[in-house]
Structures are given as structure tokens and as C-alpha cells.
N, C-alpha and C positions, 0 to 999 in steps of 0.2 A: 784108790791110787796105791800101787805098791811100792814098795821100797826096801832095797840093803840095806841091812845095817852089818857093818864089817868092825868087829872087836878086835881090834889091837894089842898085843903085851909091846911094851915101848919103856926104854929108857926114858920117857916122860911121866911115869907113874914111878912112886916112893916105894918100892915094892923088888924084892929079890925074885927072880924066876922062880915059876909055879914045883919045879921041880925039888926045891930047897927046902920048901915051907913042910911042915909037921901034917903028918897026913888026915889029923881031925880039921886042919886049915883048910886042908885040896878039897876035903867033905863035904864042909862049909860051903865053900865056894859053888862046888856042882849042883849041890841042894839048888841053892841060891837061883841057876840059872834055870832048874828043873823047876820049880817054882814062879820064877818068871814066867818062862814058859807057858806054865800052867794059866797062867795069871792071862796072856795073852788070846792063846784059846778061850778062855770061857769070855774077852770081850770080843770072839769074834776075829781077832786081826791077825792070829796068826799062819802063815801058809808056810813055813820049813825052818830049820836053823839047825847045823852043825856044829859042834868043836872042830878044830883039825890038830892033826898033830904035827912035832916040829920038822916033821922029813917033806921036804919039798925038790922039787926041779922043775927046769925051765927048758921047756923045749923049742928047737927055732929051727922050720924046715930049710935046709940049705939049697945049693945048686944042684939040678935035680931033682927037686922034693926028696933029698932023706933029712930026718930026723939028726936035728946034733941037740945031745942032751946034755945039760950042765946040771952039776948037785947045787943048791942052793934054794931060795936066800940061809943065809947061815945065821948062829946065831948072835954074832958079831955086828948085822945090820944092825939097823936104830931101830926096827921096827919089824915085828912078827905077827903078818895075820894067824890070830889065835880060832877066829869060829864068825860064823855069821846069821844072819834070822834074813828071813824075807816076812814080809809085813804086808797088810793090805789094810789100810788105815781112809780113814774118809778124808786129812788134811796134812800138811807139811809139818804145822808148828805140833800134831799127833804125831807124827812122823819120829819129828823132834822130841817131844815128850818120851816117847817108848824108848829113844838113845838112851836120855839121861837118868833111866831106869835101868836100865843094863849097866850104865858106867858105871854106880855105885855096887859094883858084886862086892863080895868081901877079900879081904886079903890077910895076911898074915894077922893076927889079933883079932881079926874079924874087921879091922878099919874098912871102912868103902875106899876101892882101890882107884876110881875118877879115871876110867880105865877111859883112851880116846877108841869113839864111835863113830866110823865115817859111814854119813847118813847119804843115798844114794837112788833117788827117782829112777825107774823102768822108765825107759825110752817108750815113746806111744809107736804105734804103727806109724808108717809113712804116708803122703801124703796120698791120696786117690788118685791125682793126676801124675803122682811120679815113675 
């Protein structure tokens, strides 16, 4: 079964943006998920995962179909998707498990940052007779 997992930076972690923190901290951190990572491969379950960076926009085709592009989310939102994994795990509460191993990356002093992981099932194909 595959699955998102989508990492968050959020006003609900105890934690200053990544941008602030001391650069053996940011180290720490990437280590942390490059290691993960690693961690996931050798059991087999990992199939992709990115960082992103903070520059986003939203595109929404208008009357017509052209393109009206807005800058944003900003960093003023409550919540910044920061990076994601896609997973191919054999169960949900695996699924689960692999989140709550990503949420503890490190943070400033190296604390585990309980970072929120919204955990996300692939849609199966449709039905034969649809």
C-alpha cells in the first residue's frame, strides 16, 4: 500500500523557523532525514521524498483557461508544507509508525521537533465496471 506522508513546519511545534536556527542545527536536521531515508530503503519501503522550499503559488485556470497565478501560501499561514516521502509499506498502522519517525527530526538543541505528518493513502484504481 502506498502512502504520503506530508511534513509540516507549523506554529504547532515549539520550534523557531528553520531559517533562524544555528547552521550545525539545519545539519543535524538534514543528516537526520538523509538517514531516515536511508533507514527506509534498506526496509524496502521507500519509493520518493523531497524537501520543498518556502516559494510557493497557486495557480487557478480562469475564464478562458488562462492561468491567474497568486504568490503564496506565505509565511504567515499556520502551516508550511516543508517536504514529503511517499512510502510503500505492507500496513496503515506501518504507515503510521514511519510518520511518527519522521516527526521526531531534530530541532534547535537537537530536541525532537513532533513535527505534524499528515499520513495519506493512494487512491486504488476505479472500479472495472466504472
Amino acid at each position: 500500500m502506498k502512502y504520503m506522508l506530508l511534513m509540516y513546519g507549523s506554529d504547532r511545534i515549539d520550534a523557531p523557523p528553520i531559517d533562524t536556527w544555528d547552521p550545525a542545527e539545519i545539519k543535524a536536521h538534514i543528516q537526520f532525514m538523509h538517514d531516515f531515508n536511508k533507514k527506509l530503503v534498506a526496509e524496502g519501503e521507500f519509493v520518493d521524498a523531497q524537501g520543498l522550499s518556502g516559494e510557493a503559488m497557486v495557480v487557478r485556470a480562469t475564464a478562458g483557461d488562462l492561468p491567474e497565478v497568486t504568490d503564496g501560501p506565505f509565511p504567515e499561514a499556520k502551516e508550511l508544507l516543508a517536504g514529503w516521502w511517499v512510502i510503500d509499506v505492507d500496513s496503515r498502522d506501518r504507515a503510521i509508525e514511519v510518520a511518527a519517525g519522521a516527526s521526531v527530526a531534530p530541532g534547535p538543541g537537537g530536541a525532537p521537533l513532533h513535527l505534524p505528518i499528515e499520513v495519506r493513502p493512494f487512491a486504488g484504481p476505479p472500479p472495472a465496471d466504472a
